[in-house]
C-alpha positions in Angstrom: -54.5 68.0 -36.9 -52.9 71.1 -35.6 -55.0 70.4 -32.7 -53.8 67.2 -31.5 -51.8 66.4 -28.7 -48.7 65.1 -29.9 -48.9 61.5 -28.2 -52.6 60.7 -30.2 -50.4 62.1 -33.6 -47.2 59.6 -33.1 -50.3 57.2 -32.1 -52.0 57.3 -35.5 -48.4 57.3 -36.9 -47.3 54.4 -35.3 -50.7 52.2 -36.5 -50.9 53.0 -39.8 -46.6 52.0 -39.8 -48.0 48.8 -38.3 -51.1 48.3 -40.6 -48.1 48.7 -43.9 -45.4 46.9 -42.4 -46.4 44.1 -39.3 -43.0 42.1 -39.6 -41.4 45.7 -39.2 -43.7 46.4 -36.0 -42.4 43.3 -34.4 -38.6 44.0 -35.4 -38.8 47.5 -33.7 -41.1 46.0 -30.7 -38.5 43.5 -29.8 -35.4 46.2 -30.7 -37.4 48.6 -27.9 -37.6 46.1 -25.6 -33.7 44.9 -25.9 -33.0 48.2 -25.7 -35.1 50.3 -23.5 -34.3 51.0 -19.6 -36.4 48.0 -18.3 -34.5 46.2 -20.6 -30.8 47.0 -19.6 -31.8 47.0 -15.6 -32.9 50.6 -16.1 -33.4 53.1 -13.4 -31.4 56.1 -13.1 -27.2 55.9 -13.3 -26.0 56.0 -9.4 -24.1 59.2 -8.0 -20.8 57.6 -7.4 -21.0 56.3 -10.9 -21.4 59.5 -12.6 -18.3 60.9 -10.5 -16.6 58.1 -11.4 -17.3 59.2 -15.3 -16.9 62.6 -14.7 -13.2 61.9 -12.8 -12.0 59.8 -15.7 -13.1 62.2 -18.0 -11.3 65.2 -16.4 -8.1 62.8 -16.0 -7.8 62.3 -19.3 -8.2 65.6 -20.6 -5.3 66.2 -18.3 -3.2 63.9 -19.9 -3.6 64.8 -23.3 -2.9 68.6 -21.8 0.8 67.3 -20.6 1.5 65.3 -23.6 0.2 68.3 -25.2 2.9 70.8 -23.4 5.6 68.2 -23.6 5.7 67.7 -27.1 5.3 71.4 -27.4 8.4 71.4 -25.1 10.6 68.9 -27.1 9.9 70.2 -31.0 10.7 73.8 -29.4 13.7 72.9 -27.9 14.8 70.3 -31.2 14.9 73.5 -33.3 18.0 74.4 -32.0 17.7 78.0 -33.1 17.5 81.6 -31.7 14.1 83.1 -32.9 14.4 86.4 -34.3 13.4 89.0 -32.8 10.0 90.2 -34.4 10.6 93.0 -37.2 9.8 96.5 -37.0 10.3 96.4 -33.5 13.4 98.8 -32.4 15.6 97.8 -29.1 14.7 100.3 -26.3 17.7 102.4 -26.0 19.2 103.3 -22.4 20.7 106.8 -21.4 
């Protein structure tokens, strides 16, 4: 079996699932054909169409990036407080 190619193995799988289970066999036959390429007006997704995916995409990762900074903005600027300066550090002195 080791041997095989894989197709004639999912072959021999996929009879003996219909030889248990023949109602199943037609449920999954008529799920692959609703579902399959052919099925959905197939062929491969059209240039423009993937740009237009990959610009929305990119647009809204920009947007949540500026909502991002400007709420970052606002809660920083709500505090209302100084921060300290970080301990153990000593104020360069001048001469």
């Amino acid at each position: 079996m080791e041997h095989e190619p894989e197709a004639r193995i999912i072959g021999r799988i996929e009879r003996g699932l219909t030889s248990d289970d023949p109602e199943l066999a037609a449920r999954m036959d008529t799920l692959n054909a609703r579902f399959s390429e052919e099925g959905r007006g197939g062929g491969p997704v059209p240039p423009r169409a993937r740009r237009s995916r990959r610009t929305r995409t990119v647009l809204v990762l920009v947007v949540i990036a500026l909502v991002g900074l400007l709420l970052t903005m606002i809660l920083n600027a709500s505090s209302g407080e100084t921060p300290a300066p970080p301990s153990g550090l000593v104020p360069a002195a001048s001469r």
